[in-house]
N, C-alpha and C positions, 0 to 999 in steps of 0.2 A: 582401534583396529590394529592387527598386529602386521609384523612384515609378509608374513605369508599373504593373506586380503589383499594389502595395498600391492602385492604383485600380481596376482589372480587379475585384481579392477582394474591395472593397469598393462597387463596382455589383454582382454576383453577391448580393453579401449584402443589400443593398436589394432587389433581384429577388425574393429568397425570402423576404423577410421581407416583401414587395406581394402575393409570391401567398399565402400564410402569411393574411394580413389580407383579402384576400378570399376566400380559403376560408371562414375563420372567419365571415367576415359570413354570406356564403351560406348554411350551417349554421344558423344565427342564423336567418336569413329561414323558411329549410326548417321549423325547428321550431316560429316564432311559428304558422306558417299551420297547422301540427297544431296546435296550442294552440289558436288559434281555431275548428278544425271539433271538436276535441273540447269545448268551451264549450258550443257550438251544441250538439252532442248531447244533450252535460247539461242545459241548458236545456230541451230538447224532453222528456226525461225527467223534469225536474221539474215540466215542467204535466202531463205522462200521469200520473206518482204521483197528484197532487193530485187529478185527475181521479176515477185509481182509488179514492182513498180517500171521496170524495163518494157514488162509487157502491156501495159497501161500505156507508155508512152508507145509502144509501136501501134497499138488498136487507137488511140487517139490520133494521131498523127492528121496533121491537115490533107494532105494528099491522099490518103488512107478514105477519110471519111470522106473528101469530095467524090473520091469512086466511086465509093460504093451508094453515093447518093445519086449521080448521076447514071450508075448501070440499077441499080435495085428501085430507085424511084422515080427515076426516068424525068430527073432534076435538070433543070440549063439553068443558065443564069439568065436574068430578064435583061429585053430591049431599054434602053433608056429612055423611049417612050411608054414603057409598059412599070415605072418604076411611079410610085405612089407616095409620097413622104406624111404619113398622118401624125399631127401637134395634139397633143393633149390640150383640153379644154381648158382656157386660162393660164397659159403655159403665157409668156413672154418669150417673142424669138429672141 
């Protein structure tokens, strides 16, 4: 092959190895910016959890649920003579 060729095959091979290199960037770029809106996602999902779990503690709450068991179900707490201790069968006290 003479010098003319071996420079032809070796621009050619620059050419592809520039687009090669900015393909790859481009890729690069593509996937940082999903990286960052799924960040953002997560982020937004970890103050909803947090959130939720706040709220979970206030709807649970002991005093919370004795209310509303004693206004919605019309609950009291039993006499101590109205209190009944039943033992499983075979049970050793």
């Amino acid at each position: 092959m003479n010098k003319q060729g071996l420079l032809v095959v070796m621009i050619l091979a620059v050419l592809v190895s520039a687009v090669g290199v900015i393909e790859a960037k481009h890729q690069s770029r593509k996937r940082f910016v999903t990286l960052q809106a799924l960040e953002k996602v997560r982020d937004q999902m970890n103050v909803e959890w947090g959130q939720l779990q706040l709220e979970q503690g206030t709807w649970a709450t002991h005093s919370r649920v004795e209310r509303i068991a004693r206004k919605k179900l019309h609950m009291v707490n039993p006499k101590v003579d109205e209190v009944v201790i039943v033992e499983q069968v075979g049970q050793k006290p």
